[in-house]
mmCIF file of the N, C-alpha and C atoms, coordinates in Angstrom:
data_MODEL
# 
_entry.id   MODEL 
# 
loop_
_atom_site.group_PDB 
_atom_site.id 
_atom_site.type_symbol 
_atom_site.label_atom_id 
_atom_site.label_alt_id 
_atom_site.label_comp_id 
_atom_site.label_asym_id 
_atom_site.label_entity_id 
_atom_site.label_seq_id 
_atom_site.pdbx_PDB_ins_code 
_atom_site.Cartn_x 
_atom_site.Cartn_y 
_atom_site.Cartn_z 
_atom_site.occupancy 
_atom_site.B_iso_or_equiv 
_atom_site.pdbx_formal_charge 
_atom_site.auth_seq_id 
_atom_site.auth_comp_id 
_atom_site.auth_asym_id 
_atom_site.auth_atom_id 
_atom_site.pdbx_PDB_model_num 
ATOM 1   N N  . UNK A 1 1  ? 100.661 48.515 142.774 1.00 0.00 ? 1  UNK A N  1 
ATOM 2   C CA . UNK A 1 1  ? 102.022 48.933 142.488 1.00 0.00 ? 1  UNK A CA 1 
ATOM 3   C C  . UNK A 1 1  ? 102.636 47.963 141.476 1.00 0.00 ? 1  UNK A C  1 
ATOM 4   N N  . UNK A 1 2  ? 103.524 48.736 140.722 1.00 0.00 ? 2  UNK A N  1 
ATOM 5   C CA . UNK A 1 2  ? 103.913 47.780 139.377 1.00 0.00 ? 2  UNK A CA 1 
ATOM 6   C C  . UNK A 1 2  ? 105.309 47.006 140.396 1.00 0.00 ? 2  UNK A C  1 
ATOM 7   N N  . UNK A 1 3  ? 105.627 46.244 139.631 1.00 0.00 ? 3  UNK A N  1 
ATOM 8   C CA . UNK A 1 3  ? 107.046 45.278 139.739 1.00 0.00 ? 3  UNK A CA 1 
ATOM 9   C C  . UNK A 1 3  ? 106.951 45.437 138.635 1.00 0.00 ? 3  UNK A C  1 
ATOM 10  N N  . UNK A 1 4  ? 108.654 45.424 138.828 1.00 0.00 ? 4  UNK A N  1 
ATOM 11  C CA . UNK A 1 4  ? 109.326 45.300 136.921 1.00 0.00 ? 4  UNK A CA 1 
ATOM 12  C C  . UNK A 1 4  ? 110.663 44.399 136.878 1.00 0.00 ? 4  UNK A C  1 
ATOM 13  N N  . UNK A 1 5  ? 110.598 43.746 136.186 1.00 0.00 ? 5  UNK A N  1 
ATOM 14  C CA . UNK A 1 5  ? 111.981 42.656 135.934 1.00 0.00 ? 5  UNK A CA 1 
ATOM 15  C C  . UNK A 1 5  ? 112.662 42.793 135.204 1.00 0.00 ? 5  UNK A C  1 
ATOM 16  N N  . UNK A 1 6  ? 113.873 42.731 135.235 1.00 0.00 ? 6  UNK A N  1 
ATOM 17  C CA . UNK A 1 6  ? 114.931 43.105 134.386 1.00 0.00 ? 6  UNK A CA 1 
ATOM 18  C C  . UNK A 1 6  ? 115.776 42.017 133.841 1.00 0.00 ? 6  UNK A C  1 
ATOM 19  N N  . UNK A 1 7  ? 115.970 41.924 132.427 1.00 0.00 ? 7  UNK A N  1 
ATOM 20  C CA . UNK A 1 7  ? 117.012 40.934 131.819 1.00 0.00 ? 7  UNK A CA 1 
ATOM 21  C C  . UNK A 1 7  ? 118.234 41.734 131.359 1.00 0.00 ? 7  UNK A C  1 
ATOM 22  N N  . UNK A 1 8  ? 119.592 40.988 131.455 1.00 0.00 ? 8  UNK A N  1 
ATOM 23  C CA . UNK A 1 8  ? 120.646 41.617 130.591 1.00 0.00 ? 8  UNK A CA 1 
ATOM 24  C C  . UNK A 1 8  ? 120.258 41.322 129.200 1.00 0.00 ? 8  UNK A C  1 
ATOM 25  N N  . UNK A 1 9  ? 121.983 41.920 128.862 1.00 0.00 ? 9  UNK A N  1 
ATOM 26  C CA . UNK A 1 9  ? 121.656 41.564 126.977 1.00 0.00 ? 9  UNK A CA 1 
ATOM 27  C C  . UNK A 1 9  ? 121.713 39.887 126.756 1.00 0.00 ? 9  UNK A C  1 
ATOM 28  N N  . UNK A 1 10 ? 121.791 38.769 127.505 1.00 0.00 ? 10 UNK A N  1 
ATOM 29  C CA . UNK A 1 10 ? 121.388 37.616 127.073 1.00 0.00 ? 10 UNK A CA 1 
ATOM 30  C C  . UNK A 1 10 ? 120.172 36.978 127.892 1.00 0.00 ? 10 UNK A C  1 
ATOM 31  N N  . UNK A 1 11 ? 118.964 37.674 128.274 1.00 0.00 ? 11 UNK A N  1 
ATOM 32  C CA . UNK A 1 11 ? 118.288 37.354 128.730 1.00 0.00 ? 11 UNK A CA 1 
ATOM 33  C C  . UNK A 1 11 ? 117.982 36.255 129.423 1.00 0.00 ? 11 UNK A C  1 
ATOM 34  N N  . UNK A 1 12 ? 119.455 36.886 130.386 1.00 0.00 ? 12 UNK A N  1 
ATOM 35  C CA . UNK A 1 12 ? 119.198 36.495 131.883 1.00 0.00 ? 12 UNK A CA 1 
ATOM 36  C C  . UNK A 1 12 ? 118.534 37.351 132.767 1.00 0.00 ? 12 UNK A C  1 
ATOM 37  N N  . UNK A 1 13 ? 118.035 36.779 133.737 1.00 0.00 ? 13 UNK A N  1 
ATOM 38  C CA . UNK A 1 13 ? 116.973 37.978 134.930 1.00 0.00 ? 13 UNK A CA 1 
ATOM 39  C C  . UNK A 1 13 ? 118.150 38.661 135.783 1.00 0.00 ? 13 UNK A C  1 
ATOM 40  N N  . UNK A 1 14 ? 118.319 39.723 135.799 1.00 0.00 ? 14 UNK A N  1 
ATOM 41  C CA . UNK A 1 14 ? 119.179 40.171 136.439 1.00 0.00 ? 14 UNK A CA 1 
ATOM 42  C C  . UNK A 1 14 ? 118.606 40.895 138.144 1.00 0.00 ? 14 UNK A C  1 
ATOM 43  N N  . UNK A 1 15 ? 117.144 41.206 138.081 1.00 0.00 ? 15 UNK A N  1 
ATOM 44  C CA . UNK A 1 15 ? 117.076 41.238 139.321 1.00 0.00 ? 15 UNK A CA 1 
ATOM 45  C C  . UNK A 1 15 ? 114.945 41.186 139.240 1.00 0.00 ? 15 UNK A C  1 
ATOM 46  N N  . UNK A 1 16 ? 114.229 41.804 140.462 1.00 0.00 ? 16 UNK A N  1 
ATOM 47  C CA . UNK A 1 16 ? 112.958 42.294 140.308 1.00 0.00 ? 16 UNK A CA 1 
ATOM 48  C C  . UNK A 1 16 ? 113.043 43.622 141.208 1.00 0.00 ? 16 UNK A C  1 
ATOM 49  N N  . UNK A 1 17 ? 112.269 44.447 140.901 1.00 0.00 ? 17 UNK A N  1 
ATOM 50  C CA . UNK A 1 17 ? 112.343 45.662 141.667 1.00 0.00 ? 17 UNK A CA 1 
ATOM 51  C C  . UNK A 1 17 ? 110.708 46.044 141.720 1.00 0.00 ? 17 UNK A C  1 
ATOM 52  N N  . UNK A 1 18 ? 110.853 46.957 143.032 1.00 0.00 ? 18 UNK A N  1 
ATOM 53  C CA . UNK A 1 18 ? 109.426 47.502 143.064 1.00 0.00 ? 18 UNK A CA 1 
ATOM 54  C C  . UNK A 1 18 ? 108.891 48.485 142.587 1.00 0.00 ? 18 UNK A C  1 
ATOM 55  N N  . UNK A 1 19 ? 110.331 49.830 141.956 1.00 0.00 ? 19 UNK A N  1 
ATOM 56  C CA . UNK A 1 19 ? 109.442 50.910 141.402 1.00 0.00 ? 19 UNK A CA 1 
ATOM 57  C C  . UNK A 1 19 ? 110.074 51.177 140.511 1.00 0.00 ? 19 UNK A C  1 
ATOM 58  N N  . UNK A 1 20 ? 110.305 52.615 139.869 1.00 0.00 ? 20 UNK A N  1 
ATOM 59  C CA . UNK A 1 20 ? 111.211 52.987 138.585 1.00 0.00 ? 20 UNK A CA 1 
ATOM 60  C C  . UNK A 1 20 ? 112.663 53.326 139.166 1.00 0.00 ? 20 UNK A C  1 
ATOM 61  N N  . UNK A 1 21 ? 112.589 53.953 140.396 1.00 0.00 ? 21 UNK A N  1 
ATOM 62  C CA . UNK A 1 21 ? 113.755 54.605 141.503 1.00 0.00 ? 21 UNK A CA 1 
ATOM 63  C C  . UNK A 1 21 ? 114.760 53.225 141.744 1.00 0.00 ? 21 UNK A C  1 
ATOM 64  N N  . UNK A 1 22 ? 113.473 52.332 141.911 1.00 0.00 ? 22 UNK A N  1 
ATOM 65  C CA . UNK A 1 22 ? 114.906 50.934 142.429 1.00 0.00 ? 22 UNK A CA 1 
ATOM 66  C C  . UNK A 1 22 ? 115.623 50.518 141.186 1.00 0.00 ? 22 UNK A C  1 
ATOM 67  N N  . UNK A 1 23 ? 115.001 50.596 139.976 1.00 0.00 ? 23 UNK A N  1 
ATOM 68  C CA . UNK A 1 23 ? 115.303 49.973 139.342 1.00 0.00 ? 23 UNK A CA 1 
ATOM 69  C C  . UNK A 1 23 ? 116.874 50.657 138.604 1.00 0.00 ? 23 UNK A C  1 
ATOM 70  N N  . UNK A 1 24 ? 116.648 52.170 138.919 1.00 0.00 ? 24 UNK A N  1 
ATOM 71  C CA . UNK A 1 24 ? 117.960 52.909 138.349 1.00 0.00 ? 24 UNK A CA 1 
ATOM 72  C C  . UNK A 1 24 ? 118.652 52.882 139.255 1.00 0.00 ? 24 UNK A C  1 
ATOM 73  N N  . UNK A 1 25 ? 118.211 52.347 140.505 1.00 0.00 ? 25 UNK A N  1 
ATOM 74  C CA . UNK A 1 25 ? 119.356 52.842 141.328 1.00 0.00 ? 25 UNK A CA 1 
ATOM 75  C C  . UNK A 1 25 ? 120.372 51.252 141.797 1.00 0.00 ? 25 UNK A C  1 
ATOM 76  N N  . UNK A 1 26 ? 119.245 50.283 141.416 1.00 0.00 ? 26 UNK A N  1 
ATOM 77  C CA . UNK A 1 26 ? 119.864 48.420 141.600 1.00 0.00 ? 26 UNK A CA 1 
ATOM 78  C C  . UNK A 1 26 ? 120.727 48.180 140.199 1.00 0.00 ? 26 UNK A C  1 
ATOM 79  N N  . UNK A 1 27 ? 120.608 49.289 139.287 1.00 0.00 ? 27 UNK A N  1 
ATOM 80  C CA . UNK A 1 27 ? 121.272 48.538 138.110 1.00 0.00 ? 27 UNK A CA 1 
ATOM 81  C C  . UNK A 1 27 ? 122.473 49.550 138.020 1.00 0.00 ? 27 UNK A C  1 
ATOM 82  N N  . UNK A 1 28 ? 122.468 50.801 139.014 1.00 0.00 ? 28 UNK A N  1 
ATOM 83  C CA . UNK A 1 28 ? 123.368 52.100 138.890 1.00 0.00 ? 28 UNK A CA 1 
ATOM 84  C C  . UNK A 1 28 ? 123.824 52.639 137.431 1.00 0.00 ? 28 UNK A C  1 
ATOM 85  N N  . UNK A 1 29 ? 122.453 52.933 137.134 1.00 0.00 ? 29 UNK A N  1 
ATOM 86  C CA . UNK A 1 29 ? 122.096 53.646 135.786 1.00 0.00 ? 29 UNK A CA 1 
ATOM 87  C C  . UNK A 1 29 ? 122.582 55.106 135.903 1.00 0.00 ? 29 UNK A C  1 
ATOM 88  N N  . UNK A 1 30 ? 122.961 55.913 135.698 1.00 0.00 ? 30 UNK A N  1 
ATOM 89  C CA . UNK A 1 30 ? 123.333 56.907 135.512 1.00 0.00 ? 30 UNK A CA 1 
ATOM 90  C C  . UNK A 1 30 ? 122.432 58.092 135.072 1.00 0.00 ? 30 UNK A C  1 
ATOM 91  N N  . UNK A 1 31 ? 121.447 57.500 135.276 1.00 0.00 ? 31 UNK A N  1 
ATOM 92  C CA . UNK A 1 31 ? 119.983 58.612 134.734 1.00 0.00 ? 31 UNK A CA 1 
ATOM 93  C C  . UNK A 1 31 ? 119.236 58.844 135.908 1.00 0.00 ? 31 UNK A C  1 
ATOM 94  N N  . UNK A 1 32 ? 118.599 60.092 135.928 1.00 0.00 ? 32 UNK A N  1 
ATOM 95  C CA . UNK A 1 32 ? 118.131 60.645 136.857 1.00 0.00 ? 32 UNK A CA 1 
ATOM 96  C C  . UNK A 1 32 ? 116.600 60.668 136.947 1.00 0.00 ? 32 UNK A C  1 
ATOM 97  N N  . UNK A 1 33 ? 116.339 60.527 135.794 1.00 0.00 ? 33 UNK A N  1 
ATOM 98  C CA . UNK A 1 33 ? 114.772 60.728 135.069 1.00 0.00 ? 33 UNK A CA 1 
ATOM 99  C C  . UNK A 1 33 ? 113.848 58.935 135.283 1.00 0.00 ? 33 UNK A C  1 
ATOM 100 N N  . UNK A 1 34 ? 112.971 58.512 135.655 1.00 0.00 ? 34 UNK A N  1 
ATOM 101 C CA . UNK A 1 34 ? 112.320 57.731 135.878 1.00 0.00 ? 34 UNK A CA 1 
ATOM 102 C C  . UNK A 1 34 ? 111.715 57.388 134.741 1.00 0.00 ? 34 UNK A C  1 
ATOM 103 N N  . UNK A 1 35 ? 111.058 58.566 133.416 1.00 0.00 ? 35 UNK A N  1 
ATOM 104 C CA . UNK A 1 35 ? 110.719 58.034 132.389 1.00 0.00 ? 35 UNK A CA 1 
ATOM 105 C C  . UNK A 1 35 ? 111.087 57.588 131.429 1.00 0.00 ? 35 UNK A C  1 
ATOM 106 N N  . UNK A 1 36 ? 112.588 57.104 131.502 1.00 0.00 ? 36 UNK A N  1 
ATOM 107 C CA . UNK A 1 36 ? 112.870 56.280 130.406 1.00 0.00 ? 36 UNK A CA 1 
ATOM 108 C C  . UNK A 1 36 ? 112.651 54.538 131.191 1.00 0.00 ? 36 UNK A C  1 
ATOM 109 N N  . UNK A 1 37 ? 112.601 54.533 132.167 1.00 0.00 ? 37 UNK A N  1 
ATOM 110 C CA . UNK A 1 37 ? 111.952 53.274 132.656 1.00 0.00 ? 37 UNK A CA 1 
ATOM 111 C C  . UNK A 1 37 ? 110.904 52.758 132.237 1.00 0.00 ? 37 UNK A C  1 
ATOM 112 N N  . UNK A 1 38 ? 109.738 53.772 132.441 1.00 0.00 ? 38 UNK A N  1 
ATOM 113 C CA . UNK A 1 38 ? 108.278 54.036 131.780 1.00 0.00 ? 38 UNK A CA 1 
ATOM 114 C C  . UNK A 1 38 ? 108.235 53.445 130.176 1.00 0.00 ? 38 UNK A C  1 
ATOM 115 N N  . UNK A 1 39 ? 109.288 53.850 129.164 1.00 0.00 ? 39 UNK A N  1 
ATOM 116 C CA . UNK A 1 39 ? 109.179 53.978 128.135 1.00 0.00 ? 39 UNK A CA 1 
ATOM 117 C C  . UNK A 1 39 ? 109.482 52.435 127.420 1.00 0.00 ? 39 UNK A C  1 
ATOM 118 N N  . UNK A 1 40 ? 111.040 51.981 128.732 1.00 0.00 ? 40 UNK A N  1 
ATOM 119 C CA . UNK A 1 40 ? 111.231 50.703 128.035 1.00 0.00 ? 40 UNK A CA 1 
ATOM 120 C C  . UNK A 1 40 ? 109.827 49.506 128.160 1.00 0.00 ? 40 UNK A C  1 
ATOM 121 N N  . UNK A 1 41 ? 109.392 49.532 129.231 1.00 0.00 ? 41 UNK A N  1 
ATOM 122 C CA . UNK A 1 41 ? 108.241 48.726 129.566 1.00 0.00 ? 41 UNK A CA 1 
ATOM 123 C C  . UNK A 1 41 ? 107.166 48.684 128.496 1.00 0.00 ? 41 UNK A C  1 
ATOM 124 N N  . UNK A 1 42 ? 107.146 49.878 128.271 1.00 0.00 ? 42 UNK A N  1 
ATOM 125 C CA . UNK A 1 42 ? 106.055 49.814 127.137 1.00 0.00 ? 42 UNK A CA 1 
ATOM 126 C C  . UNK A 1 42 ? 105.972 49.702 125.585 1.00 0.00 ? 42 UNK A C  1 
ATOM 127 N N  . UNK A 1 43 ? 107.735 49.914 125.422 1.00 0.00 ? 43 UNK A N  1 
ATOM 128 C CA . UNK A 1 43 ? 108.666 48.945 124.163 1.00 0.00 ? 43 UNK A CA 1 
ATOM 129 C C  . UNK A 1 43 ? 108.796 50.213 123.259 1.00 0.00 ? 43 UNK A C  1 
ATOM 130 N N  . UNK A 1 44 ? 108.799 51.377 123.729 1.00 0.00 ? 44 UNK A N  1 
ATOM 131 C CA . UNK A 1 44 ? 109.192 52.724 122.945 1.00 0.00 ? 44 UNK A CA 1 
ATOM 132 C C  . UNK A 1 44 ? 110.305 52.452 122.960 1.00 0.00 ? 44 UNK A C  1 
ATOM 133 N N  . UNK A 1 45 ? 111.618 52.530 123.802 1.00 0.00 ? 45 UNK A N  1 
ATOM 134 C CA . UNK A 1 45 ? 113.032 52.560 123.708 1.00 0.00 ? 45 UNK A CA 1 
ATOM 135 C C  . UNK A 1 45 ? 112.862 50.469 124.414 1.00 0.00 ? 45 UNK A C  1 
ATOM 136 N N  . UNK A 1 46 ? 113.780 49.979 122.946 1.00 0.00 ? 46 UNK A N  1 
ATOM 137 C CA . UNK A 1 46 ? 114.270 48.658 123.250 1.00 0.00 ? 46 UNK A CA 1 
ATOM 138 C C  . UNK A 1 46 ? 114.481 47.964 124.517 1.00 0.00 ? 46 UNK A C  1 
ATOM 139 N N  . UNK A 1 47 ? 116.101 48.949 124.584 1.00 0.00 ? 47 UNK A N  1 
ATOM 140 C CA . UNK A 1 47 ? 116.824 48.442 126.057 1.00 0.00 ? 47 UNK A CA 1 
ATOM 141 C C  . UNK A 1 47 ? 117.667 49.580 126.425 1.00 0.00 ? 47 UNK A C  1 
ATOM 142 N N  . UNK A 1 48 ? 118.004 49.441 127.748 1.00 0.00 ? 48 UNK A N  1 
ATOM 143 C CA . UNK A 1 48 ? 117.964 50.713 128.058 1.00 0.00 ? 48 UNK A CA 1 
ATOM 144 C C  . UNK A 1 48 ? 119.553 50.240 129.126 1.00 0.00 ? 48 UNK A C  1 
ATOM 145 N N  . UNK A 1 49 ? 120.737 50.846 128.295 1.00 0.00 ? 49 UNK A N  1 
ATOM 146 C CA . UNK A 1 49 ? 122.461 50.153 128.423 1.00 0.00 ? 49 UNK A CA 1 
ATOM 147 C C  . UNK A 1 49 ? 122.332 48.925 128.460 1.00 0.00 ? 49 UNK A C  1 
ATOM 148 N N  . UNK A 1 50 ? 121.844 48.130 127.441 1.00 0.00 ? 50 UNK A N  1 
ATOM 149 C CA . UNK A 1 50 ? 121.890 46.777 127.229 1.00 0.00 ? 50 UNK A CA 1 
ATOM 150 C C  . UNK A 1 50 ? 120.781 46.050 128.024 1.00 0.00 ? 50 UNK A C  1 
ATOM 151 N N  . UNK A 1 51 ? 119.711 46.565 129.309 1.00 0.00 ? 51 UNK A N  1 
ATOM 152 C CA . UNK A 1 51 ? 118.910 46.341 129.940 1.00 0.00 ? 51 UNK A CA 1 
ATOM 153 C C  . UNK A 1 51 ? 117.561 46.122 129.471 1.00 0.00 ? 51 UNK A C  1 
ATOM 154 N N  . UNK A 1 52 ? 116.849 44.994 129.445 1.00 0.00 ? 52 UNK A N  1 
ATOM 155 C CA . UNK A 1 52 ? 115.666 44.798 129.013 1.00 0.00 ? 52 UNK A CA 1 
ATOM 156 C C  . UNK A 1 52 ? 114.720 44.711 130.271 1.00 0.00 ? 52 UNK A C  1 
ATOM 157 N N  . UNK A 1 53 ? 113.672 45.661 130.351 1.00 0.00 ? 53 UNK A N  1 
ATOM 158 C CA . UNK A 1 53 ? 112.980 46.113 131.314 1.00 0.00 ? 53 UNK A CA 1 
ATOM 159 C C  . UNK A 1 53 ? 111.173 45.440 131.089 1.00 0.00 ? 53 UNK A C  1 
ATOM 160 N N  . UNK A 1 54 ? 110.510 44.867 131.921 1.00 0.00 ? 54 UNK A N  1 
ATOM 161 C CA . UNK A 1 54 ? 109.177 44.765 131.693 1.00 0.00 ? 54 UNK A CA 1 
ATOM 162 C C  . UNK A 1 54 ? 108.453 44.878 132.603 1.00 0.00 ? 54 UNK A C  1 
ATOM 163 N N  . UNK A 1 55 ? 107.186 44.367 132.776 1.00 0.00 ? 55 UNK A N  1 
ATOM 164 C CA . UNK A 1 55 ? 106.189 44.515 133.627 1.00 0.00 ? 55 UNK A CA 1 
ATOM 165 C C  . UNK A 1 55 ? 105.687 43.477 134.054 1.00 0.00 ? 55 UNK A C  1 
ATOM 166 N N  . UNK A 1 56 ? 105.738 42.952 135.794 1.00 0.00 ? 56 UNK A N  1 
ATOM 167 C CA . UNK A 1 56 ? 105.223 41.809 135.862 1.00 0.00 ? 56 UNK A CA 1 
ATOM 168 C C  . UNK A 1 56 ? 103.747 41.687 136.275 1.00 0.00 ? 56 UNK A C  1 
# 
């Protein structure tokens, strides 16, 4: 199972999460869709509302 870590826009860690679901739902993203999670990780879309997303 992936973990993914999240920085704000001054790359601070803002939290770790265990799936794509926690991660929209710990940062109360407003998106419903899991694959733009997918997308930031893999550096298609930057940041995602100022959120920098990766893979630990």
């Amino acid at each position: 199972m992936k973990k993914y870590i999240v920085f704000d826009s001054r790359n601070i860690e803002v939290g770790r999460f265990e799936t794509e679901q926690d991660v929209l739902q710990g940062l109360r993203l407003p998106i419903r869709s899991t694959d733009y999670v997918r997308l930031c990780c893999k550096g298609v879309i930057k940041r995602l509302n100022g959120y920098k997303i990766v893979t630990a």
